[in-house]
N, CA, C and O of each residue as an XYZ file, in Angstrom:
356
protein
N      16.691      0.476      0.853
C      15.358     -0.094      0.739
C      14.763     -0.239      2.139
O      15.508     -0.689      3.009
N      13.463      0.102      2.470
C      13.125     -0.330      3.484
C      11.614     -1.261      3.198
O      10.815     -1.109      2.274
N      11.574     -2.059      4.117
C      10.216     -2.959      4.133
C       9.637     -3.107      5.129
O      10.265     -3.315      6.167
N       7.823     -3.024      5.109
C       7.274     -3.461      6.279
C       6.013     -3.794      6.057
O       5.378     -3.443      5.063
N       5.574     -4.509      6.997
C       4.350     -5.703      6.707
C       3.019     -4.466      7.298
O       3.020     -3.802      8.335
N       2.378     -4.495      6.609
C       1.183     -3.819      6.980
C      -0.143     -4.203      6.967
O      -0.557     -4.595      5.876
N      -0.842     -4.194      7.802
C      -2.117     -4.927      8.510
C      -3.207     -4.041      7.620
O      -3.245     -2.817      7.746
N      -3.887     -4.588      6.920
C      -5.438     -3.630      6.412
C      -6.349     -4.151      7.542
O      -6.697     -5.217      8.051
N      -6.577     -2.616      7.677
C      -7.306     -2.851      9.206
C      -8.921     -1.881      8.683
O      -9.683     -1.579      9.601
N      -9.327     -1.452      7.158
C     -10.582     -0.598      7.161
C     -11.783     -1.848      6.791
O     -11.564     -3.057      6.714
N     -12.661     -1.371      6.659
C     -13.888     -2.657      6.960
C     -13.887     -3.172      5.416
O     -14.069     -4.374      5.222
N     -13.637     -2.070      4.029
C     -13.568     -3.348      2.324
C     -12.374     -4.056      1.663
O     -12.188     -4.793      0.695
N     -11.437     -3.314      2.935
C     -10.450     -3.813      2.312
C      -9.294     -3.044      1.335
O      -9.472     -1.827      1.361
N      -8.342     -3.386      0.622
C      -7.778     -2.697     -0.594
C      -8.622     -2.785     -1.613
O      -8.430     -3.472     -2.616
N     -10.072     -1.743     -1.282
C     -10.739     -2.114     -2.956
C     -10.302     -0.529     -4.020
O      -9.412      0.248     -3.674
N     -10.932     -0.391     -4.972
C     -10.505      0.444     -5.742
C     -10.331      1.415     -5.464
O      -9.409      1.986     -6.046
N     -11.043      2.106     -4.504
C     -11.093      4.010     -3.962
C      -9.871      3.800     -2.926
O      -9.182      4.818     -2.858
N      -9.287      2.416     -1.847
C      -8.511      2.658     -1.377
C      -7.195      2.364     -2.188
O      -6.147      2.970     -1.966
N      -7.301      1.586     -2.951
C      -6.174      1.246     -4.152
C      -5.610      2.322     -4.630
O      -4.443      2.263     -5.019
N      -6.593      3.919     -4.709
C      -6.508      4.281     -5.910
C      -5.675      5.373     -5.169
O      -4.670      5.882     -5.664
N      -6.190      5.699     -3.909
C      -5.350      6.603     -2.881
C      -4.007      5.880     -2.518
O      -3.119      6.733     -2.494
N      -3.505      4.599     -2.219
C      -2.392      4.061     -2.025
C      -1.583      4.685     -3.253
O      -0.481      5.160     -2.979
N      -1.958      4.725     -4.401
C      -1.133      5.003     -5.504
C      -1.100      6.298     -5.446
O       0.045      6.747     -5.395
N      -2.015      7.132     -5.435
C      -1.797      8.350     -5.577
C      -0.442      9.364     -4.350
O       0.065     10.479     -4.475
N      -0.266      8.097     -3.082
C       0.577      8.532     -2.185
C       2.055      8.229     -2.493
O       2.995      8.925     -2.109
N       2.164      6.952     -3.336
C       2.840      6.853     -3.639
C       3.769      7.031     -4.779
O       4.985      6.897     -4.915
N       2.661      7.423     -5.656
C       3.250      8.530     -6.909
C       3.651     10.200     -6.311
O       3.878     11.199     -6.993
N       3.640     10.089     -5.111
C       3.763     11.491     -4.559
C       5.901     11.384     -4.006
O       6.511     12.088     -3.202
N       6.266     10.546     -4.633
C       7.331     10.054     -3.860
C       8.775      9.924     -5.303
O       8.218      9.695     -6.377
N       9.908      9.997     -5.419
C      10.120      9.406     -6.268
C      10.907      7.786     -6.087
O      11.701      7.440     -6.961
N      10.678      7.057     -5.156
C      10.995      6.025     -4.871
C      10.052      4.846     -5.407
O       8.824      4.929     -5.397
N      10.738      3.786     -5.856
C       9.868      2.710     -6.421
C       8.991      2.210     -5.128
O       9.673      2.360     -4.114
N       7.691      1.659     -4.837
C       7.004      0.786     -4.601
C       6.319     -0.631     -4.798
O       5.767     -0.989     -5.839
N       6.433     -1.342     -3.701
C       6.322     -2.747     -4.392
C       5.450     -3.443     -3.457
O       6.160     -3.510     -2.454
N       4.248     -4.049     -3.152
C       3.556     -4.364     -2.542
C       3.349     -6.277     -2.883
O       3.057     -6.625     -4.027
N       3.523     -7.238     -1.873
C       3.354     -8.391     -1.890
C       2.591     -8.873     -1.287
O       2.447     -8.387     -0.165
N       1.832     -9.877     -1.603
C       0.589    -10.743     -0.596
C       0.602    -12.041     -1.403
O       0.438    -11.983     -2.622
N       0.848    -13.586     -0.584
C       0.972    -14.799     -0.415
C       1.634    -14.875     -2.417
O       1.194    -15.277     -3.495
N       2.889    -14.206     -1.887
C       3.472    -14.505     -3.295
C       3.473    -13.551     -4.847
O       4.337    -13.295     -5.685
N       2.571    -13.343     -4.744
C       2.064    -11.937     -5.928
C       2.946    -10.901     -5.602
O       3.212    -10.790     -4.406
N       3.477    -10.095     -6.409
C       3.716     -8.605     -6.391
C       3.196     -7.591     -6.955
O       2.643     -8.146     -7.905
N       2.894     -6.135     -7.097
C       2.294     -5.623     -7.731
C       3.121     -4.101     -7.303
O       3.429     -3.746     -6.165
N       3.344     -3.400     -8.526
C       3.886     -1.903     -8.281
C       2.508     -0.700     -7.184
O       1.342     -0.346     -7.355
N       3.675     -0.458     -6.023
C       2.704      0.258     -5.716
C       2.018      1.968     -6.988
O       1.501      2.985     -6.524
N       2.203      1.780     -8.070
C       1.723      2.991     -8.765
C       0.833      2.165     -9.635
O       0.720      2.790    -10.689
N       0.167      1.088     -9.690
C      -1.265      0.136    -10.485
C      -2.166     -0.083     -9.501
O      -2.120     -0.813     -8.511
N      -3.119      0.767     -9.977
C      -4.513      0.271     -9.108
C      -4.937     -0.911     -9.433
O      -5.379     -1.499     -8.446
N      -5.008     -1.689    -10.680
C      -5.199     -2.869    -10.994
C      -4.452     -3.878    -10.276
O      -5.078     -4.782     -9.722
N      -2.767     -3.823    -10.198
C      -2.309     -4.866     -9.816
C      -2.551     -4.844     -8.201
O      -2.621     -5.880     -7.540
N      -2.665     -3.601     -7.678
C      -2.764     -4.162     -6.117
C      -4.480     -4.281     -5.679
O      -4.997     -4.496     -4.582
N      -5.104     -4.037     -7.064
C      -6.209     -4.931     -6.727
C      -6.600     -6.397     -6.685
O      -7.518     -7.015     -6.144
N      -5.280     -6.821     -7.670
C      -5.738     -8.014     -8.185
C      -5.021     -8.908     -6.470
O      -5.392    -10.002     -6.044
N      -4.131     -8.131     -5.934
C      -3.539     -8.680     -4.697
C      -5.059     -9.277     -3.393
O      -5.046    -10.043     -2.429
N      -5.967     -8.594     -3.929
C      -7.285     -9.238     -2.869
C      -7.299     -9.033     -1.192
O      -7.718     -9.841     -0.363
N      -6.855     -8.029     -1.008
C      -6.266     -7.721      0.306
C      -7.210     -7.445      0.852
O      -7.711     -6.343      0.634
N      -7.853     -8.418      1.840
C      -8.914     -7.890      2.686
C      -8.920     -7.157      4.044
O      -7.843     -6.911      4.587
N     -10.206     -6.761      4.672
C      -9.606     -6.531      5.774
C      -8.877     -7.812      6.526
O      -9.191     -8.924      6.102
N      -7.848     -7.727      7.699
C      -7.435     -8.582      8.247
C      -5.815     -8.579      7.908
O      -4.913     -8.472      8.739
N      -5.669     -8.732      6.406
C      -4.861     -9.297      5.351
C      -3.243     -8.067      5.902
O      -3.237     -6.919      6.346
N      -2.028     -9.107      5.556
C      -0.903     -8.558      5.786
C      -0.302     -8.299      4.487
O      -0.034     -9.246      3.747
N      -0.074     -7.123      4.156
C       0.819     -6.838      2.715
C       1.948     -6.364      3.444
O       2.181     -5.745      4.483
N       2.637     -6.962      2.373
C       4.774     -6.395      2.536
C       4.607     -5.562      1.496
O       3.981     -5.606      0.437
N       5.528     -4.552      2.206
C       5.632     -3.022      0.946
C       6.821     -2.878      1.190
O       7.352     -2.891      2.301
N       7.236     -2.754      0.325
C       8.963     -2.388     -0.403
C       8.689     -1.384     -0.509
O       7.539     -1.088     -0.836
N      10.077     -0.026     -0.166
C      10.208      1.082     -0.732
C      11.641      1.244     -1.486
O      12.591      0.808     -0.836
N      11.869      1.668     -2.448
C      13.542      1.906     -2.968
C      13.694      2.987     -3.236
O      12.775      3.440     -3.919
N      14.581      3.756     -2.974
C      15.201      4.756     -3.137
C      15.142      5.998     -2.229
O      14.954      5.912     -1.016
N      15.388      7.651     -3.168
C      16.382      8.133     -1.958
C      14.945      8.819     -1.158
O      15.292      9.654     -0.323
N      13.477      8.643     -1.241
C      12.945      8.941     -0.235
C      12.069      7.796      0.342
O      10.901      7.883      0.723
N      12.989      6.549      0.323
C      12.117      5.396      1.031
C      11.748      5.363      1.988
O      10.805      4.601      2.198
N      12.351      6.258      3.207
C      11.832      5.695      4.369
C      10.654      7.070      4.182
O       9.613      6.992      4.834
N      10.809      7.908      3.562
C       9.589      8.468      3.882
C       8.485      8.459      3.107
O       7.477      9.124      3.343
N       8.648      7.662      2.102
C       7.909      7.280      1.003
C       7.093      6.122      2.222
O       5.892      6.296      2.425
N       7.603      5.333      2.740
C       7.405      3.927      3.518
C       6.273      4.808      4.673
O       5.214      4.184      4.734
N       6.268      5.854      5.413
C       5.868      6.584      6.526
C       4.905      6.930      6.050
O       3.934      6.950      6.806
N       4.745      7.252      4.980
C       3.448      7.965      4.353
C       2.400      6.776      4.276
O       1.435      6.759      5.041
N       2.639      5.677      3.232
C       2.021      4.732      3.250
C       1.568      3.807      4.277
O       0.656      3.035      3.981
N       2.130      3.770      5.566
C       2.022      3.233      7.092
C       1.123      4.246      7.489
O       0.089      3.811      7.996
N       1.197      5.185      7.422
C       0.216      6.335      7.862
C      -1.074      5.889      7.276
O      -2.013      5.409      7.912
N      -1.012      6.126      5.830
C      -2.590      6.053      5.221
C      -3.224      4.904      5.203
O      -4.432      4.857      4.969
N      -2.307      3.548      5.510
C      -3.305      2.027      5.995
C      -3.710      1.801      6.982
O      -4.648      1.035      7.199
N      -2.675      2.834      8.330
C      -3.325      2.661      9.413
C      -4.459      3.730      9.961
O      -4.789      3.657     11.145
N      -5.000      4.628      9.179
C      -6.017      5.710      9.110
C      -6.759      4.602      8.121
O      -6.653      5.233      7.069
N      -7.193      3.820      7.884
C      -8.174      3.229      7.346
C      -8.237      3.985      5.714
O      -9.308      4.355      5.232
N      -7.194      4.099      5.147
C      -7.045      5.065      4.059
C      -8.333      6.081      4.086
O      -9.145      5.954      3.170
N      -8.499      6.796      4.800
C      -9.506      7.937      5.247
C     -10.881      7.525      5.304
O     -11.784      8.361      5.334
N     -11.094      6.294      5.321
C     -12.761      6.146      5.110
C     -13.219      5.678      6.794
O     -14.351      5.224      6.959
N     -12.463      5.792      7.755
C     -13.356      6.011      9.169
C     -13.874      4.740      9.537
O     -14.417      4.593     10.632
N     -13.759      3.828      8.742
C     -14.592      2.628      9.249
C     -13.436      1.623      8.662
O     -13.558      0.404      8.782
């Protein structure tokens, strides 16, 4: 398993178009995903539940990865939060 705290650093936040790309990176993987904020969990493959997480900009989410391509399942997703999940701002 690997875990790491990740900073949303794009200007709306985890809203639905970036929700919807987090999942889609991580359905690209076959390792479970698990995303936490002040207690909540939510599978990283539900756009709903890691919406309902409210992650604004600023905001620190813990992401769990399990299995046999976690750490690169984990690299991918560090990649696409810290590219502002592609929206430039």
């Amino acid at each position: 398993m690997v875990e790491r705290v990740l900073k949303i650093v794009n200007e709306k936040g985890l809203h639905a178009r970036a929700s919807a790309k987090f999942v889609e990176v991580a359905e690209g993987f076959k390792s479970r995903v698990t995303v936490s904020k002040d207690g909540m969990d939510a599978s990283g493959d539900s756009i709903m539940g890691l919406l309902m997480l409210a992650a604004s900009r600023g905001t620190s989410i813990n992401v769990k990865t399990d299995g046999d391509d976690a750490e690169a399942a984990m690299e991918a997703l560090d990649a696409l939060v810290a590219d502002k999940f592609g929206e430039g701002f």
